[in-house]
N, CA, C and O atoms as a DFTB+ gen file, in Angstrom:
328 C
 N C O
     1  1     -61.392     -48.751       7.881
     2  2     -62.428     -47.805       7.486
     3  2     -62.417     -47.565       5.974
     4  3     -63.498     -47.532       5.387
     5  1     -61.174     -47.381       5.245
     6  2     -60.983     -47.488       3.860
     7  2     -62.233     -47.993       3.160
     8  3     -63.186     -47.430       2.623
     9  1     -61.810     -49.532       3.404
    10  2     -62.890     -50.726       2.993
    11  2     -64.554     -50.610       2.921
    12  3     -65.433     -50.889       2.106
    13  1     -64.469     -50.071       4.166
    14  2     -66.009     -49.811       4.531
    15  2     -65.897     -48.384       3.144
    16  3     -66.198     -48.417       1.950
    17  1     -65.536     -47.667       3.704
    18  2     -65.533     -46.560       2.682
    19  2     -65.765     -47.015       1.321
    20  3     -66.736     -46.394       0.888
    21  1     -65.315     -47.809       0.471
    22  2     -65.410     -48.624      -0.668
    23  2     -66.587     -49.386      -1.019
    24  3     -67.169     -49.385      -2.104
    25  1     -66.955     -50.237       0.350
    26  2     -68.396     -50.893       0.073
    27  2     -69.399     -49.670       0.208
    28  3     -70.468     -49.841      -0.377
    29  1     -69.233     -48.435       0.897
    30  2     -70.250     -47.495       0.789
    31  2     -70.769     -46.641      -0.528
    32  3     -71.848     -46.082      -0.728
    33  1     -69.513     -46.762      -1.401
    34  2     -69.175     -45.956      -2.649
    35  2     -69.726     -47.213      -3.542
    36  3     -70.419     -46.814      -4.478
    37  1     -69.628     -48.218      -3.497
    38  2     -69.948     -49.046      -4.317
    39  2     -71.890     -49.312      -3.781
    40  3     -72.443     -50.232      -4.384
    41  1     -72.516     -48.755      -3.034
    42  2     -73.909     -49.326      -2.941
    43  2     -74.388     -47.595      -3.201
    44  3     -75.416     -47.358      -3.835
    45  1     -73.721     -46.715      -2.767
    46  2     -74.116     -45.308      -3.116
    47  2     -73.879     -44.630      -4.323
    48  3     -74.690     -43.852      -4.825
    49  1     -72.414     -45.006      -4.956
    50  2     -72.200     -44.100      -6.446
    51  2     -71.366     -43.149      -5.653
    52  3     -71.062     -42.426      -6.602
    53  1     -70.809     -42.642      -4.707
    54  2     -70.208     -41.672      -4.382
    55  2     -69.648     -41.861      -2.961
    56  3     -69.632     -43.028      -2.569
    57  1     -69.216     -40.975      -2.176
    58  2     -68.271     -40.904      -1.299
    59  2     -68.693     -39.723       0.117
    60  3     -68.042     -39.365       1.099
    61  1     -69.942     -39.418      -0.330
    62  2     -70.703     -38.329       0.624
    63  2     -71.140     -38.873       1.716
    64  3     -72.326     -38.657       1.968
    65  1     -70.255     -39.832       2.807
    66  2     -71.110     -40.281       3.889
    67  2     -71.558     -39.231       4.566
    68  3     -70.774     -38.291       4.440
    69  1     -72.489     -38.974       5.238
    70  2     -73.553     -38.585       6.146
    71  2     -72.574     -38.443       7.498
    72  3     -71.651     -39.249       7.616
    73  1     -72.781     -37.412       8.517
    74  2     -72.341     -37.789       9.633
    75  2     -73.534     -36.773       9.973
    76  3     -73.866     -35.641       9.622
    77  1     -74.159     -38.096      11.126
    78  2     -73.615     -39.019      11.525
    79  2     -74.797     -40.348      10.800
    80  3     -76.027     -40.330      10.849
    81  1     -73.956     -41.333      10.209
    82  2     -74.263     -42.000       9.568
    83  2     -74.663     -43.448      10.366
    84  3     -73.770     -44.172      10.807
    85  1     -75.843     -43.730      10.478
    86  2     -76.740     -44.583      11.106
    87  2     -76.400     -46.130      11.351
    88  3     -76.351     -46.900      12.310
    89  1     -76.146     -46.177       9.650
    90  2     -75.440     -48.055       9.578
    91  2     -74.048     -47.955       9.510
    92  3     -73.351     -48.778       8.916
    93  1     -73.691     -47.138       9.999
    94  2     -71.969     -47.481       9.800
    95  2     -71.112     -45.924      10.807
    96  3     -70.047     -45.490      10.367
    97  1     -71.813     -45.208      12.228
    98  2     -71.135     -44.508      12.869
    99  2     -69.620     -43.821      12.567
   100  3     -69.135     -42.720      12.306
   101  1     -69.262     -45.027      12.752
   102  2     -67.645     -44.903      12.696
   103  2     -67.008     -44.363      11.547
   104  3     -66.008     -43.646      11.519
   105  1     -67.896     -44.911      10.324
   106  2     -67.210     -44.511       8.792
   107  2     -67.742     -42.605       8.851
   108  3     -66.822     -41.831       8.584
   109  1     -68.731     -42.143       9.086
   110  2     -69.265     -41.167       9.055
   111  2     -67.744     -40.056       9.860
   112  3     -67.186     -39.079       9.361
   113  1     -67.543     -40.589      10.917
   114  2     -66.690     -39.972      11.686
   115  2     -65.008     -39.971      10.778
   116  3     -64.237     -39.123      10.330
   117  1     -65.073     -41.281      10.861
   118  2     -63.301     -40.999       9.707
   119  2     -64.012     -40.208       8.538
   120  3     -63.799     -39.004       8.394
   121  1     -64.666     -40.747       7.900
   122  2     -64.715     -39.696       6.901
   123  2     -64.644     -37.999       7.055
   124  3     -63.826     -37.354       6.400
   125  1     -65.290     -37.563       7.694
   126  2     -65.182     -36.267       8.328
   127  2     -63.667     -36.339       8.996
   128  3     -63.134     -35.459       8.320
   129  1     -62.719     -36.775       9.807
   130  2     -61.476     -37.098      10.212
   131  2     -60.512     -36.745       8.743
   132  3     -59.453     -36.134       8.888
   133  1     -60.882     -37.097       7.610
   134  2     -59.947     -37.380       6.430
   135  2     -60.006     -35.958       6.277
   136  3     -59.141     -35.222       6.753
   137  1     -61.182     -35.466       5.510
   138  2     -61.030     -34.230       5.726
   139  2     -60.068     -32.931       6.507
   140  3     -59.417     -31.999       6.035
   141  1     -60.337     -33.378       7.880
   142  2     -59.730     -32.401       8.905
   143  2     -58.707     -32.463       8.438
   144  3     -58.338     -31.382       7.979
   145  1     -57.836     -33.483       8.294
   146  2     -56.852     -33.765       8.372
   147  2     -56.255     -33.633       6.331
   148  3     -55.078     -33.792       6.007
   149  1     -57.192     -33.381       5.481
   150  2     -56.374     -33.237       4.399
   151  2     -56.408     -31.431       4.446
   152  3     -55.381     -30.907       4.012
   153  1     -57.409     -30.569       4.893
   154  2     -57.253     -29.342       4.873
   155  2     -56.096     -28.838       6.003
   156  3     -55.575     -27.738       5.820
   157  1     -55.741     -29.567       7.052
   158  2     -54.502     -29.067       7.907
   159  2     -53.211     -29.054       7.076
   160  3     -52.346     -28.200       6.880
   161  1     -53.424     -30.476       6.608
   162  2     -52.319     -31.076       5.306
   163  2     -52.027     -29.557       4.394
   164  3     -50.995     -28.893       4.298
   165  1     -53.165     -29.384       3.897
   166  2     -53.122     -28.054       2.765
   167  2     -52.923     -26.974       3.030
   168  3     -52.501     -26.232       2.143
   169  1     -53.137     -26.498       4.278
   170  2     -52.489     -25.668       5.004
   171  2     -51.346     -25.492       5.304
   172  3     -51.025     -24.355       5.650
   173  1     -50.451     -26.436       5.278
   174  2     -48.981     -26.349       5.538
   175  2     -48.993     -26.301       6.792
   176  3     -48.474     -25.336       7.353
   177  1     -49.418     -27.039       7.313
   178  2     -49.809     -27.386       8.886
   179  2     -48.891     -29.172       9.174
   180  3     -48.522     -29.823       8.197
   181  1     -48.709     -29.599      10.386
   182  2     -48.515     -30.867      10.853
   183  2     -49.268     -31.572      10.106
   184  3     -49.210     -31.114       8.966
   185  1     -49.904     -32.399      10.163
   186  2     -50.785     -33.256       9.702
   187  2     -50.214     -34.506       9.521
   188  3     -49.112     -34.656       8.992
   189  1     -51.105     -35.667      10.051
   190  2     -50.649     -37.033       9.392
   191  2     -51.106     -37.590       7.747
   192  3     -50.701     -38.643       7.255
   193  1     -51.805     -36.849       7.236
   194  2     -52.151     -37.039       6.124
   195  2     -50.806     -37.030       5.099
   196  3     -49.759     -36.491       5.455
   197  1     -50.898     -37.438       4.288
   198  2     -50.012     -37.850       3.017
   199  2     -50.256     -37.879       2.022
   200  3     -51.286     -38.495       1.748
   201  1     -49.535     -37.293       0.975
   202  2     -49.757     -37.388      -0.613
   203  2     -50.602     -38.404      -1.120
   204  3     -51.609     -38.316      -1.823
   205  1     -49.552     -40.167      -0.261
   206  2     -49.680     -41.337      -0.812
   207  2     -51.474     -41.034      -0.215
   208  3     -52.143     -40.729      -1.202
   209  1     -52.231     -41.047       0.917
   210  2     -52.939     -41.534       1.096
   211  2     -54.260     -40.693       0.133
   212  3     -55.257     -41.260      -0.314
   213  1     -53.902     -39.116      -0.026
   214  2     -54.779     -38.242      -0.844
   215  2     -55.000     -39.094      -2.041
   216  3     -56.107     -39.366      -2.505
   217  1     -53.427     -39.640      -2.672
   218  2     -54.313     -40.483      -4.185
   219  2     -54.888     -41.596      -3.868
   220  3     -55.802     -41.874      -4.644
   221  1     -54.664     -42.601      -2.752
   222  2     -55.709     -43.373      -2.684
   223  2     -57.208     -43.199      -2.341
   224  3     -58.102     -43.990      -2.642
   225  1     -57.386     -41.633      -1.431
   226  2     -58.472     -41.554      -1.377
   227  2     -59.514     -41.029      -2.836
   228  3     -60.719     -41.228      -2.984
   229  1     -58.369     -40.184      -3.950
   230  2     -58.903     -39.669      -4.706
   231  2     -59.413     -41.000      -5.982
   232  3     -60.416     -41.112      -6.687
   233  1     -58.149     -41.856      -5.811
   234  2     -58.634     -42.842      -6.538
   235  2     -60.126     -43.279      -6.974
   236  3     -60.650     -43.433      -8.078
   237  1     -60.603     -43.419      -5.615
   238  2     -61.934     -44.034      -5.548
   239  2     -63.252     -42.916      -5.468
   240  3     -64.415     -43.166      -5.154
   241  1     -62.536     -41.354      -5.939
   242  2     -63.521     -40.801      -5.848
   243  2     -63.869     -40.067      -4.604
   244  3     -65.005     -39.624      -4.434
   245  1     -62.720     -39.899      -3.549
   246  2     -63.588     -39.383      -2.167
   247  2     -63.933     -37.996      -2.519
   248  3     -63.786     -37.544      -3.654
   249  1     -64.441     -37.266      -1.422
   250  2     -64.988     -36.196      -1.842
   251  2     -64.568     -35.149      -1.098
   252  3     -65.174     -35.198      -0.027
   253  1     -63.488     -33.794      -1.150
   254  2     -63.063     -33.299       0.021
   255  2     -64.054     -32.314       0.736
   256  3     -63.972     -32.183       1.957
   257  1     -64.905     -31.680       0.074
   258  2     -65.802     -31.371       0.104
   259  2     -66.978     -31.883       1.081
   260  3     -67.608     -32.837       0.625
   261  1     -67.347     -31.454       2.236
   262  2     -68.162     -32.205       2.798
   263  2     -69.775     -31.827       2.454
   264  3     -70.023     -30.626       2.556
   265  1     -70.870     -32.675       2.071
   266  2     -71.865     -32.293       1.355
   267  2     -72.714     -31.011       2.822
   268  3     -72.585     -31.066       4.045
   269  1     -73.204     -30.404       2.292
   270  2     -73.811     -29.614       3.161
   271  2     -75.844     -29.094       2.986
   272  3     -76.207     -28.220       2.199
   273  1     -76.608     -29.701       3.699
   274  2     -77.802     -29.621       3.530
   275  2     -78.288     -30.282       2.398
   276  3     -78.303     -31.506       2.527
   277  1     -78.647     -29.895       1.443
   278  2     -79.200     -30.962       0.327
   279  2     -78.415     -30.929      -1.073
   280  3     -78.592     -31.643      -2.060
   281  1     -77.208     -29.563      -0.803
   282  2     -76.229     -29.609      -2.127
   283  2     -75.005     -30.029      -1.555
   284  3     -74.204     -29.490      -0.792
   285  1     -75.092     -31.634      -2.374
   286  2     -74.285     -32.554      -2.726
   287  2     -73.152     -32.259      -3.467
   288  3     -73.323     -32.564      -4.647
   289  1     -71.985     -31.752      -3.219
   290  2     -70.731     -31.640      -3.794
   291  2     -69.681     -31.896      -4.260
   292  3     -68.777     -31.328      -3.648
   293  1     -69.370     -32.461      -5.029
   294  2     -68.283     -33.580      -5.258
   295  2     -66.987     -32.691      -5.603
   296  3     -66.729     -32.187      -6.696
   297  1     -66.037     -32.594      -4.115
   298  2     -65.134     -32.145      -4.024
   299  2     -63.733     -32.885      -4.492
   300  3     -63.495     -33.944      -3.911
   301  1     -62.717     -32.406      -5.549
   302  2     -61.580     -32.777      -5.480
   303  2     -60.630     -32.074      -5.422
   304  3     -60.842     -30.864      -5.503
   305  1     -59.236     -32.552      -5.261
   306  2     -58.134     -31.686      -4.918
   307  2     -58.206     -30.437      -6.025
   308  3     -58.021     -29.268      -5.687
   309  1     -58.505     -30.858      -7.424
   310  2     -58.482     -29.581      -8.083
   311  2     -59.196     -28.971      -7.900
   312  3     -58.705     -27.843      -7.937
   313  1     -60.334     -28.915      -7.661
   314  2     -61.902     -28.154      -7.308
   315  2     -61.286     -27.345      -6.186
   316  3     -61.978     -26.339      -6.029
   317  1     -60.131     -27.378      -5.227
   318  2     -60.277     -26.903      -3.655
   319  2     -59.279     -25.784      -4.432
   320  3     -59.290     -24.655      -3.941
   321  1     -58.312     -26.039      -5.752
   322  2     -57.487     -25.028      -6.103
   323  2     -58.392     -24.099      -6.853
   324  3     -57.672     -23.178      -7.239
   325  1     -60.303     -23.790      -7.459
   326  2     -59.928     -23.021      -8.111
   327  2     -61.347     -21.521      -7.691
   328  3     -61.275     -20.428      -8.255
């Protein structure tokens, strides 16, 4: 899903998939999944999420932030601290 995630960022400019997202279901759903799972993370909760995987997602720009109605948000780990 990564990958897909990457070719989506590379034809869009960003990391805001849609759920539920038409040409690609599945990415729409992990993407929303990453999320769940980086705010449990931040919570000091269980979580399978990981440091390592937060900088790879941040690397490329993901967005923790999920866009909501027509304002588009480009969420990052520092944005969620302030």
């Amino acid at each position: 899903a990564f990958s897909n995630l990457c070719d989506y960022k590379r034809i869009y400019g960003d990391c805001l998939v849609p759920q539920p997202y038409k040409l690609d279901p599945q990415l729409g759903i992990w993407v929303n999944t990453q999320r769940t799972h980086y705010k449990t993370y931040m919570g000091c909760q269980k979580s399978s999420m990981t440091l390592q995987w937060i900088d790879k997602l941040n690397s490329i720009g993901f967005s923790w932030l999920s866009p909501t109605d027509n304002d588009r948000k480009s969420g990052t780990i520092e944005d969620s601290f302030e």
